[in-house]
C-alpha positions as CSV (number, residue, x, y, z in Angstrom):
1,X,0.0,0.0,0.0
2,X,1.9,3.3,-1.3
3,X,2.0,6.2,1.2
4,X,0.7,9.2,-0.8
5,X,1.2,12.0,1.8
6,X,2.4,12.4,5.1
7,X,1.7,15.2,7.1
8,X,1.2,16.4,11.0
9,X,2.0,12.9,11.9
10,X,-0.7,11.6,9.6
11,X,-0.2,9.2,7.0
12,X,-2.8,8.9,3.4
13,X,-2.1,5.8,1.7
14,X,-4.0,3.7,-1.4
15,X,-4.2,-0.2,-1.7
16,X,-3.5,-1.4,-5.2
17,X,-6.9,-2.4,-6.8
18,X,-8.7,-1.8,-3.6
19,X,-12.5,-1.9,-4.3
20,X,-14.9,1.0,-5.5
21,X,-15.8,4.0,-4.7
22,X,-12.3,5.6,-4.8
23,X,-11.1,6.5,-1.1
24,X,-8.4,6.4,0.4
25,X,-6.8,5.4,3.5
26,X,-5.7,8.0,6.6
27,X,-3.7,6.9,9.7
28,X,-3.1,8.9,13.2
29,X,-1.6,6.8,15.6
30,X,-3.9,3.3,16.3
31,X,-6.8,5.5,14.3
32,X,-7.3,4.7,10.7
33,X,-10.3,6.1,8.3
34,X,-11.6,5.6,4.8
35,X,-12.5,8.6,2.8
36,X,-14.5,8.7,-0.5
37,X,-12.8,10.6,-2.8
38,X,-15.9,12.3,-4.6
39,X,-17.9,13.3,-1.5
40,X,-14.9,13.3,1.5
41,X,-17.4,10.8,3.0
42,X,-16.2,9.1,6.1
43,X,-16.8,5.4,5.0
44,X,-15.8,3.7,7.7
45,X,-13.3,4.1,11.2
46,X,-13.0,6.9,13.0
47,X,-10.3,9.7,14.0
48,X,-9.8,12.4,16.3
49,X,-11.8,15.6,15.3
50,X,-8.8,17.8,14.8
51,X,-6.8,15.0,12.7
52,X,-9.8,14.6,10.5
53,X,-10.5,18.2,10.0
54,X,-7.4,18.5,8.4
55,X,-7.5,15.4,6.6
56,X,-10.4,16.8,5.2
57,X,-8.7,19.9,4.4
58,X,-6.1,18.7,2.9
59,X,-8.2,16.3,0.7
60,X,-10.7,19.2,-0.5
61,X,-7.5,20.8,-1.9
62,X,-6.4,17.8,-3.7
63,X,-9.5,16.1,-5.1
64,X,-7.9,15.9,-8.6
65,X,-4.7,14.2,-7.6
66,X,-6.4,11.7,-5.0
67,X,-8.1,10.6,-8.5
68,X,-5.3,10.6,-10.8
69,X,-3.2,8.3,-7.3
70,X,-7.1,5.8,-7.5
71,X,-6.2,5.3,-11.2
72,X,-3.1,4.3,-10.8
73,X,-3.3,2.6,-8.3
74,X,-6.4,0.8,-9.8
75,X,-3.6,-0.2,-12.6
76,X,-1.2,-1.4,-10.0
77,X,1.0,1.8,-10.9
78,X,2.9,3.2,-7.6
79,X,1.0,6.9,-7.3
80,X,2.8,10.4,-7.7
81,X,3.2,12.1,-4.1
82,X,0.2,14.5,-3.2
83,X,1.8,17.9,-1.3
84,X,1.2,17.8,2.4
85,X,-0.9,20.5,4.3
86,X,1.1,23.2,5.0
């Protein structure tokens, strides 16, 4: 599973072929989440409330790549890196 981003001690990744809708995955510490990518829907776990606001943040900023990183990754391609939140 290819880390996309890493940022504030919070890691995105992608699983290769991982099943539909495009999400991905987000990591803080024993917490992990899945995120649509179209809607920033929380599909399933759960995070602290200021680890998710900014992975929500950061994932409204980068709608486009996350999709262009499912695609790939949907190929088994290894993803280009997504910018962190700065």
């Amino acid at each position: 599973m290819p880390t996309i981003c890493a940022f504030y001690g919070i890691l995105v990744r992608m699983y290769w072929r991982d099943h539909s809708p495009p999400h991905f995955h987000a990591l803080y510490g024993s917490y992990e989440i899945l995120v649509n990518v179209s809607t920033l829907e929380i599909l399933e776990g759960d995070f602290p409330r200021r680890a998710l606001a900014l992975v929500l943040e950061w994932a409204s900023l980068h709608r486009r790549e996350l999709m262009e990183a499912w695609e790939q990754c949907s190929r088994n391609q290894t993803p280009q890196p997504i910018a962190p939140l700065e």
